[in-house]
N, C-alpha and C positions, 0 to 999 in steps of 0.2 A: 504494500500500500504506500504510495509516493505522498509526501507532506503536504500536496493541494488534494488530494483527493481528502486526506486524513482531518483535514484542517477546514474542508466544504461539511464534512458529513456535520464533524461539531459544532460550528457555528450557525452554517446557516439553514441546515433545517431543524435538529432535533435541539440543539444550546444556543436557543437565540439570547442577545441582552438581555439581562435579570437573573433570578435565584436560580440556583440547579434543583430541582425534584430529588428525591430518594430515588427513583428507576433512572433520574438519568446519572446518579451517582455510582448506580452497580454499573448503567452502559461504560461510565468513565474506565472504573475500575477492573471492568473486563478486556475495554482494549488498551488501558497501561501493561495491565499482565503478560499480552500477546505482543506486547511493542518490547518490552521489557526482554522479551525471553530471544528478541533478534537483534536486540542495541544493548545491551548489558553495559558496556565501555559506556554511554551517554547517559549512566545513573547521573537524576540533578538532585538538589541536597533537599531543598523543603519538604515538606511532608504537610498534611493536614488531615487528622485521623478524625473522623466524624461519630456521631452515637450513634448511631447503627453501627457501626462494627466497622466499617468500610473507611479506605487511604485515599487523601487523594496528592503524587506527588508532581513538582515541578517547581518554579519560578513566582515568588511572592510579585506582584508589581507593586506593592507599597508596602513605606516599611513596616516591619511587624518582628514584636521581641518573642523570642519563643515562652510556650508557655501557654497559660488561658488563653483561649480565644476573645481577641478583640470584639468591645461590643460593635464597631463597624463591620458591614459585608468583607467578606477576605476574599479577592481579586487574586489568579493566578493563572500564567502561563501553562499550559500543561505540557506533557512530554513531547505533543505534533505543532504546537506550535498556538491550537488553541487559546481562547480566553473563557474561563468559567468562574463564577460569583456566587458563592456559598454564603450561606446565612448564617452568622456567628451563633447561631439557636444550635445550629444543626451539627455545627463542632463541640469535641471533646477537649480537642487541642492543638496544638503548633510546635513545630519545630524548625529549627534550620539547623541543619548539621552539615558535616564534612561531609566532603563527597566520598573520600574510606566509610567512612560511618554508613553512610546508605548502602555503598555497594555490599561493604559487611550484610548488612540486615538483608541485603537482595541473594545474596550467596549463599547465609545463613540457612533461607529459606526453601533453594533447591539443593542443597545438600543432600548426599544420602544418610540416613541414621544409621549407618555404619562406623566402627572405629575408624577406617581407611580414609570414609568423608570427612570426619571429624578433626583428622590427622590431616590431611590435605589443605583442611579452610585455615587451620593454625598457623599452616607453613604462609599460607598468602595474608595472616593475621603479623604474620613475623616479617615480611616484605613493606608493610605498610605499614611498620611501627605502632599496632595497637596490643598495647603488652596486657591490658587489663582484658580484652575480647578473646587474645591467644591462651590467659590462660582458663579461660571459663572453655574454651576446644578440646583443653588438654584436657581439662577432669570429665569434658564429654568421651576424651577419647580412653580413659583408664574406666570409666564406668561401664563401660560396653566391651573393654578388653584390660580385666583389671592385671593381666602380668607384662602389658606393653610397657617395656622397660626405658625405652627413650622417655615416652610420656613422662612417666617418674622423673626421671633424671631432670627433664626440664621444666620441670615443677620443684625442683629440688629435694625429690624423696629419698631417700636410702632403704637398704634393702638389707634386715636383722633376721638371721633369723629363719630365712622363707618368705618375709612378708614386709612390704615394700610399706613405710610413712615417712613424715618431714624427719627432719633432721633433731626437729627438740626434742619429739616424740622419741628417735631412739635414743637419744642421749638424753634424755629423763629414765628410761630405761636401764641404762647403766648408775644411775643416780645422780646423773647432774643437773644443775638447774642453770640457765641462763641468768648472769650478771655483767653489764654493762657489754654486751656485745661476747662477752667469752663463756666457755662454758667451767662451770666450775661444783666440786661438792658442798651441799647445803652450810656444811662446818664451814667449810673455807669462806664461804660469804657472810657468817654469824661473825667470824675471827675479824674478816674486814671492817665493818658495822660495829662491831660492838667493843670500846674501849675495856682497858682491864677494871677503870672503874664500875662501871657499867654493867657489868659482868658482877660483879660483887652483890650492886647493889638487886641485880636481878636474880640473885641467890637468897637475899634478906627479903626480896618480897613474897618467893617460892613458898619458905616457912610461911612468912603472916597470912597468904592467902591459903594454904594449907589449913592454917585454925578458923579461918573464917566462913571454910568450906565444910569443916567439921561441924563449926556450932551451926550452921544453915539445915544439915539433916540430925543432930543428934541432940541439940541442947534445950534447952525448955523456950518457951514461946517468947520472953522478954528476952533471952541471949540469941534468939532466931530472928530475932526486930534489931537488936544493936548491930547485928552479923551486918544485915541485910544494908542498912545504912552505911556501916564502912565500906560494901562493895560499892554504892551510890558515891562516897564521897572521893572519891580514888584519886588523887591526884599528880602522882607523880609517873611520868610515860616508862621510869625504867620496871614499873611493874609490867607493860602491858605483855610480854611472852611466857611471865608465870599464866598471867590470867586469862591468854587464851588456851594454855594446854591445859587450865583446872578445869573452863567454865564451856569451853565449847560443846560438850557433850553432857552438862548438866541434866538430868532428867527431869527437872521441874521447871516450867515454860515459865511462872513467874521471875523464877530466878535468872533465866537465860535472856529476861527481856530488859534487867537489871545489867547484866551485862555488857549488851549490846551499846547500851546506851553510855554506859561507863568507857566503852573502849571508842564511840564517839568522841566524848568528850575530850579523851586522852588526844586521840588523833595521831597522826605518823604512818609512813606506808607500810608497814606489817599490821597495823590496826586495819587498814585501809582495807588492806587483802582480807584480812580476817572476817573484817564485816560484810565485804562483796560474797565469799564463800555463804557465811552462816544466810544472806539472804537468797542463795541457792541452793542448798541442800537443809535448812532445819523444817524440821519435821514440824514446823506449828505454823499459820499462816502469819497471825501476828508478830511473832519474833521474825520472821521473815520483814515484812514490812515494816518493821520497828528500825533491822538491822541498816535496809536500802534506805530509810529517812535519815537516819542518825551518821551515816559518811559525813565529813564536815565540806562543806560547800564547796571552800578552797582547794581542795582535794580529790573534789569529784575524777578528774580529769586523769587521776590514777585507776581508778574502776572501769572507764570506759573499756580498757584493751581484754581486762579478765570476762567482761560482760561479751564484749564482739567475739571472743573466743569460746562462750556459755552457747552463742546463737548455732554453732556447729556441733554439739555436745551430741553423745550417740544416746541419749535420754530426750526424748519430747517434753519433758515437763524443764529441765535445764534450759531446753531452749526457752521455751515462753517468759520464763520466769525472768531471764536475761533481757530478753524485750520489754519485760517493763520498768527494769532498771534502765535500760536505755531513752524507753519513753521518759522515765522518768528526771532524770538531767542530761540526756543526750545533747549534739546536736547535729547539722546539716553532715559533716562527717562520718556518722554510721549507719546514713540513709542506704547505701548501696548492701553493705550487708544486713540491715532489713528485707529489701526487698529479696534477696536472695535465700532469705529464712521464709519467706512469707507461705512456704509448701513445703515440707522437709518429711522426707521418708524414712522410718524407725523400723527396725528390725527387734521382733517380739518372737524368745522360745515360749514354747504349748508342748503340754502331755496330750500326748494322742493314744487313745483305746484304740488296741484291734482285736478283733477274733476270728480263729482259723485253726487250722490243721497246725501241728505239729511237723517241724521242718523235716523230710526225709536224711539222716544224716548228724541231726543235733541230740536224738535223744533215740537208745536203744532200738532196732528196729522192730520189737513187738511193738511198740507205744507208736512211731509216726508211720508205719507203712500199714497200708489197706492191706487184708489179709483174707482167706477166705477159710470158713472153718467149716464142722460139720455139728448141726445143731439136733437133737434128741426128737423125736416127732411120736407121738404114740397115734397109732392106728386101731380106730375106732372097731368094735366088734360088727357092729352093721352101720353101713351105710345107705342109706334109704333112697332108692332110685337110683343107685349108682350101678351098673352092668356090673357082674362080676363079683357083687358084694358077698356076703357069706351067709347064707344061709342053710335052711336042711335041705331045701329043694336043690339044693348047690352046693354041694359038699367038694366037689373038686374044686371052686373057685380058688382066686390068688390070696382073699382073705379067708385063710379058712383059719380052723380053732388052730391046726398046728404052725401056723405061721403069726397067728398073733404075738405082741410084743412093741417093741421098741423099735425103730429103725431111726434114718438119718437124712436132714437135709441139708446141701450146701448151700449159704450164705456168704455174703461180704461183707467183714466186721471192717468199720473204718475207725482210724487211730481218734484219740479223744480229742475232743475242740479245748483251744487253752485262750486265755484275753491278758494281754501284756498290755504296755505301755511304753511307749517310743515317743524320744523329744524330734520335735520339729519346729522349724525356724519358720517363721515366717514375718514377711513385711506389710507396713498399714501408711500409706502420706498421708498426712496432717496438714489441713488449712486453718493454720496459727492464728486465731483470734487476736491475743496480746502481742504480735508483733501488726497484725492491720492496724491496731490502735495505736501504737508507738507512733507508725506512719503517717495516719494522719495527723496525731498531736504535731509532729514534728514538722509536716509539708504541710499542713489545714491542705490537702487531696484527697481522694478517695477513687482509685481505679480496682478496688476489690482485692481478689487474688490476683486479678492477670497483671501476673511480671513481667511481659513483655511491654505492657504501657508501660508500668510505671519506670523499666529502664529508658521507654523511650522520652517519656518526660523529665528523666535524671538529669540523661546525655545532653538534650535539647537545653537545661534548666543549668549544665556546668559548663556549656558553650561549645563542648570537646569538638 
């Protein structure tokens, strides 16, 4: 189709001057797709994604910032050459983006869902310098072929073991933990951190929260109220490593909300940690929520990286829990791993009942093999109508008095039915409510689950 013929059909019969219709928004979109699939090199950058579900791309002719749609009509060139005038009603939103950027999203989309494609669009992800698109290829391409061992590599995995993670992961496994860029043992970073006074004085508070912790479960009701108070009053921060290894696993929620608060107060980044943990794994909701209020403000900003790394956690509820510390003093910064959480797939073992036969093989072979025996049958003295039965009038018959008795019939005795129980793994995706809310407290948007808006509104939204 040559760009007069392309450029007559939309103008001047069916897109005269004025709004586009919905039917002639899918005609648009039916022949960008077919225009698309024969100029790929002439991807243009705008975009304008409408509520009905449908794109429409090319050439803004005035200016327009990505994002909400203007309350003016929004005018654009289209891929022949066109002109069409959408009603800001009938938009969702706008973008102008690079021209990698689209063609990505156009490649993206004919790709095959194979490792192979996945691996292919990385390498032209890697050509065009988009390193955050290359590596969202790579983990498509370990997902689909999880012992593709380049993927790893350039993702930065290591391979322990048998089995291929980042590099903290295996080196948390050997017991190191990351400090200031190096890897080192927990000791060796306490030795760093903590003078020899220090260290003293965090041995004198060992004891004292040791008796405070005693009279909290042992001593009479007025020594369990004074206890309770010195835990309140706490003021000196070289307590805070006794008082997280007495008090984090306290079994009374009153007590651990005392805590919580107490190691607010103190403040310092092992408090910090302390308190991001206890508001992802304690077991109460309240101390939970106690713990994420009580971070000190100034400090937040220490929480954010344990919390971005909660939103990947192989526990569903870690994840959520994480997104609402982030909602909760996030900002524009961990919008992108949001929306990457906003559907996360968990892997859940189950007991499974079965019943059957007995394996040929696993258990003596009288018990699992079908067998055929011979089972005792007595033979009645007369049989009424039956030819040949025995009577006087019939004395040579087969049943006669001297053949009465016992005889035998063959059967198939089959081995016994048994019911076991067999674990089996299986998976369930999750559409994370407390990470949708994070979202929109943080952007005031709302494109639901679909991640593909909401990165296209990121991208559009960070200029990339």
């Amino acid at each position: 189709m040559s760009d007069t013929i392309a450029n007559k059909s939309i103008v001047s019969n069916d897109f005269k001057p004025g709004r586009v219709t919905a039917a002639q928004h899918a005609t648009i979109l039916m022949f960008v797709a077919g225009w698309l699939t024969c100029a790929p090199q002439l991807v243009l950058a705008d975009l304008v994604k409408l509520k009905g579900g449908g794109e429409l791309r090319g050439v803004f002719l005035d200016p327009i910032r990505s994002g909400k749609a203007p309350n003016a009509p929004i005018r654009m060139t289209t891929l022949t050459g066109g002109v069409v005038t959408v009603d800001s009603a009938d938009v969702e939103l706008v973008a102008k983006r690079s021209r990698q950027i689209e063609e990505y999203e156009w490649k993206a989309r004919l790709a095959p869902a194979t490792a192979a494609g996945h691996w292919e669009l990385q390498d032209w992800c890697r050509q065009n310098s988009l390193k955050r698109e290359r590596e969202i290829q790579l983990a498509a391409v370990i997902v689909l072929d999880p012992n593709h061992g380049d993927a790893h590599r350039l993702l930065g995995h290591v391979k322990e073991n048998g089995k291929w993670m980042t590099r903290d992961e295996a080196m948390a496994l050997k017991g190191y933990v990351k400090y200031k860029g190096k890897y080192l043992f927990p000791q060796e970073v306490e030795l760093l951190e903590t003078s020899a006074a220090q260290r003293q004085s965090a041995g004198s508070w060992n004891k004292k929260l040791h008796v405070i912790r005693e009279a909290l479960h042992g001593g009479s009701l007025e020594r369990r109220l004074e206890a309770l108070k010195e835990l309140e009053e706490l003021s000196d921060s070289d307590a805070v490593g006794p008082l997280i290894n007495l008090f984090r696993n306290e079994p009374v929620d009153e007590v651990r909300l005392v805590f919580v608060k107490t190691l607010g107060r103190l403040g310092g980044g092992v408090a910090v940690q302390a308190l991001v943990l206890q508001s992802l794994f304690d077991s109460c909701p309240s101390v939970r929520l106690a713990a994420m209020e009580s971070i000190p403000r100034k400090e937040r900003g220490q929480a954010i990286p344990i919390y971005l790394k909660g939103l990947k956690d192989e526990l569903n509820e870690v994840v959520v829990r994480s997104a609402v510390g982030l909602g909760f003093f996030g900002d524009a910064d961990v919008v992108p791993a949001l929306i990457e959480a906003l559907v996360t797939v968990h892997s859940y073992t189950v007991k499974v009942q079965e019943t059957g036969y007995l394996a040929q093989g696993s258990y003596p072979a009288e018990l699992s093999t079908p067998v055929v025996v011979n089972r005792p049958v007595d033979i009645p003295l007369s049989i009424p109508g039956l030819p040949g039965a025995y009577s006087s009038a019939n004395p040579g018959s087969l049943y006669n008095p001297g053949n009465l008795g016992v005889t035998t019939q063959q059967v198939v005795q089959m081995p016994p039915q048994v019911t076991r129980e067999r674990i089996q793994v299986t998976t369930h995706p999750h559409q994370n409510v407390e990470v949708l809310a994070a979202l929109r407290k943080l952007t005031k948007e709302d494109f639901g689950y679909d991640q593909r808006t909401w990165r296209i509104w990121w991208i559009s939204r960070s200029g990339k």
